[in-house]
C-alpha positions in Angstrom: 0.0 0.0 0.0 1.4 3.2 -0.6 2.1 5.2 2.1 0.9 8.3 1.2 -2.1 7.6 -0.2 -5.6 8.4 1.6 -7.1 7.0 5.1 -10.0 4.9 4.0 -12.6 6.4 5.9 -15.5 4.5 8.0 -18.4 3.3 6.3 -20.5 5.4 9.5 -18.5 8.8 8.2 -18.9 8.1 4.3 -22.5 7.6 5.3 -22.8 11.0 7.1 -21.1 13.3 4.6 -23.9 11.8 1.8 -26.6 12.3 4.1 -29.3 14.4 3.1 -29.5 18.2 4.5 -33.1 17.4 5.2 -32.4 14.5 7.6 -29.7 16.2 9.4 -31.9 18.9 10.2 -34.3 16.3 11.5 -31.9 14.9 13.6 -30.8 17.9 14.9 -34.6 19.2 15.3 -35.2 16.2 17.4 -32.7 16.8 19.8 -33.6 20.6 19.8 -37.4 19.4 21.0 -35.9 17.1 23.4 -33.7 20.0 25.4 -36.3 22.3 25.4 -39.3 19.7 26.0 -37.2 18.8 29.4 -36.3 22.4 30.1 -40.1 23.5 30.0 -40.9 20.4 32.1 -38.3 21.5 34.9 -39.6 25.5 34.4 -43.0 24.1 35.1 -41.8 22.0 38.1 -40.4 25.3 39.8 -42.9 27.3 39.0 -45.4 24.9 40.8 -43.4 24.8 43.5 -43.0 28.8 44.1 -46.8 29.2 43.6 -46.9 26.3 46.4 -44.2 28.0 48.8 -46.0 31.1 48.5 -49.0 29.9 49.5 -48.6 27.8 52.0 -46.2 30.9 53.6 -49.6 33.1 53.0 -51.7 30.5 54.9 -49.3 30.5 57.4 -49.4 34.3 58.0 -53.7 33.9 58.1 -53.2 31.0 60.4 -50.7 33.5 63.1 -52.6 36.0 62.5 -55.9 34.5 63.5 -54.5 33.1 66.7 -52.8 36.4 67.7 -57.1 37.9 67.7 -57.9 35.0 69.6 -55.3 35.2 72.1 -56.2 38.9 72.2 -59.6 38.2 73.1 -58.6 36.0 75.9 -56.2 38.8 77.3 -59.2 41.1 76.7 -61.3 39.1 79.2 -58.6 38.5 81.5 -58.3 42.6 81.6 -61.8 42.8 82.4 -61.9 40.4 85.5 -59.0 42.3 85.9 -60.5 46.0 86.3 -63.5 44.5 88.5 -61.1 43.1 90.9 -58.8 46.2 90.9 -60.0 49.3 89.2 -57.8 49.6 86.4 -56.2 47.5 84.1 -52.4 46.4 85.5 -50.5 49.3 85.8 -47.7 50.4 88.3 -50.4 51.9 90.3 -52.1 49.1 90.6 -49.3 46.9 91.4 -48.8 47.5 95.0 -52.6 45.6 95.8 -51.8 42.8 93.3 -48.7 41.9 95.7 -51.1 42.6 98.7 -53.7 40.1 97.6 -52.0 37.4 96.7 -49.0 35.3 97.2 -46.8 35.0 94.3 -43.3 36.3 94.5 -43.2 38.0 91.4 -42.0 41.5 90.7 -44.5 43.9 88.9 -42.3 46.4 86.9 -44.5 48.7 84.5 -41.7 49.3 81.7 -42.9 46.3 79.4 -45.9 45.0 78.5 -44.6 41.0 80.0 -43.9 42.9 83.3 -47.5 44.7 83.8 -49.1 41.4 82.6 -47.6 39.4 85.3 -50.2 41.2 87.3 -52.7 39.3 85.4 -50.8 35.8 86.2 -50.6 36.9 90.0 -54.1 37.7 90.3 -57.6 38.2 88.8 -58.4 35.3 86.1 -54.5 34.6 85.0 -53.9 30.9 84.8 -52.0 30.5 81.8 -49.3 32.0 79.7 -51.0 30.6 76.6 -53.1 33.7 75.4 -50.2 36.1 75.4 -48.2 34.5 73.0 -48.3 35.6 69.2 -46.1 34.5 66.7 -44.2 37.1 65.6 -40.4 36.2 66.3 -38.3 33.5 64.9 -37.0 31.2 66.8 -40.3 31.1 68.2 -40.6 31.0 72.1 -43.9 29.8 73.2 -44.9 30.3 76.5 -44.8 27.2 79.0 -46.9 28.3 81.5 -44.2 28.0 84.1 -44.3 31.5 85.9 -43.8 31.0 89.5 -40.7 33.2 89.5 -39.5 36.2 87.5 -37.2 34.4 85.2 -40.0 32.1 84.1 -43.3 34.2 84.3 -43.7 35.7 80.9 -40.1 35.1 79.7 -38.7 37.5 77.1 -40.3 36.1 74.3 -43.2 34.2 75.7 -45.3 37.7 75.3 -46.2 39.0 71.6 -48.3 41.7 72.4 -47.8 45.8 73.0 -49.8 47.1 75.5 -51.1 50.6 75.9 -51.1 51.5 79.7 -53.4 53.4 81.7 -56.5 52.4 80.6 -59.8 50.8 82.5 -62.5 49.8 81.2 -64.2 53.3 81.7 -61.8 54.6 79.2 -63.4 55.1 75.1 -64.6 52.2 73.7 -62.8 52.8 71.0 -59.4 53.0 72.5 -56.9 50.5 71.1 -56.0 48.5 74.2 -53.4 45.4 72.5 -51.3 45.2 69.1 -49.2 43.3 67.0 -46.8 43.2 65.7 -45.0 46.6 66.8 -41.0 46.6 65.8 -39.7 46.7 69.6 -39.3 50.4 70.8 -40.7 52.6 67.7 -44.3 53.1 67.1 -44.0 51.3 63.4 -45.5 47.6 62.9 -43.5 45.0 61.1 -45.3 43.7 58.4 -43.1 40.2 57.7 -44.9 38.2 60.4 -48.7 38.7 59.4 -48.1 39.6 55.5 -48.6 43.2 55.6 -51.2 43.2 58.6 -51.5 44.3 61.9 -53.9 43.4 64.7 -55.0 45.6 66.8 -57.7 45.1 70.3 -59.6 47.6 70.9 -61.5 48.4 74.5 -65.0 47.2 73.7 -63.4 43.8 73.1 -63.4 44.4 68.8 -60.1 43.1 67.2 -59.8 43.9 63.7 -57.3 43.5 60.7 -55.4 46.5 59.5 -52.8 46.9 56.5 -49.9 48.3 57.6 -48.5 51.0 55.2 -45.0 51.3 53.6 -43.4 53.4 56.2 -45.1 50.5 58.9 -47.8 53.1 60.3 -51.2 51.8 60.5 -53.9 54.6 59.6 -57.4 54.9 61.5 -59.4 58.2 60.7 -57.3 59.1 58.3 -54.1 59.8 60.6 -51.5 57.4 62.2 -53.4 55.2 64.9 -50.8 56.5 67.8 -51.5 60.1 66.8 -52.4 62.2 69.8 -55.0 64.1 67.8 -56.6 60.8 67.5 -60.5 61.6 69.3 -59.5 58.5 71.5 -56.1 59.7 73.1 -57.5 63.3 73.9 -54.8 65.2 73.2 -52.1 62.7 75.1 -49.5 60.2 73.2 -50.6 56.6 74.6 -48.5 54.8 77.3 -46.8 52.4 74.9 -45.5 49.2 76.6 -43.9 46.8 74.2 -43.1 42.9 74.6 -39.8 42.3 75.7 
């Protein structure tokens, strides 16, 4: 054989170069369908998913938010049976005859709302942690209705709700009384644990739903709900006492 003659080539290449345009382009069609057959599919699976996440993180926020009113409305009666017993609901003036009556040893500060609702614990209707709990911080802390001492009783955490002091229930109706949730210190809510909603008690025992706006103020009568010029504070800013 000479040397530098010509590589036979395979039968599989001679077979390629003489096939038809058409059925390369077939070929190549196919595989083109294929890719983008099984990059729709996966599109689709991650769409589904997303929609699904979002959704079951909305129904999670309904589901919070829900329990927070229903907790508020057990506070709300605890208050109550509170002011009968007392003549006010649990303020620092009222904390001296809570210590009186009964005979847990807990203190009864007055500069958050878990410390003024220890009065409730102590005496009145109190018996369980359960109602003041609203979940609105992550890790969640739930309460576990151990509260004989003040390291236990309505631990930092265990207590989701701001509380405006001050009040009895001969104060307006219309007063808001509890909220959530209010970003700790500031009078702003934080609309990542309820989806954009706050919940707010109000003294005749009414808890409704409001949106919270962009700059986290929630509007009633067409001002900011902790306005003093607000018909319900008369003129004074509210006695703010937030969860620790």
């Amino acid at each position: 054989m000479n040397p530098h003659s010509p590589t036979p080539l395979p039968d599989a290449a001679l077979a390629s170069d003489h096939e038809p345009a058409s059925e390369r382009f077939r070929r190549w069609a196919r595989r083109w369908l294929g890719f983008t057959v099984l990059g729709l599919l996966l599109a689709a699976i991650a769409a589904i998913f997303f929609i699904y996440h979002r959704a079951s993180l909305h129904r999670q926020a309904i589901d919070a938010r829900d329990e927070a009113m229903r907790n508020m409305r057990a506070i709300s009666i605890m208050l109550f049976e509170f002011d009968n017993e007392y003549g006010s609901y649990p303020s620092a003036k009222t904390a001296a005859d809570v210590k009186a009556a009964t005979d847990r040893k807990l203190s009864f500060g007055d500069t958050s709302s878990n410390q003024l609702f220890r009065q409730l614990l102590a005496g009145g209707a109190g018996k369980s942690e359960k109602p003041f709990w609203a979940a609105i911080t992550s890790p969640p802390r739930k309460p576990d209705d151990h509260f004989t001492g003040d390291s236990t009783a309505l631990a930092k955490g265990e207590c989701g709700f701001a509380y405006i002091a001050g009040l009895s229930t001969s104060s307006d109706p219309s007063t808001p009384l509890l909220m959530t949730p209010l970003l700790p210190g500031k009078r702003e809510f934080d609309p990542k644990p309820f989806h954009g909603y706050a919940v707010i008690l109000f003294n005749d025992n009414n808890a409704s739903v409001f949106p919270i706006q962009k700059d986290g103020k929630v509007i009633l009568n067409g001002m900011d709900i902790f306005d003093p010029k607000q018909p319900f504070w008369h003129g004074k800013a509210p006695d703010i006492k937030w969860p620790e």
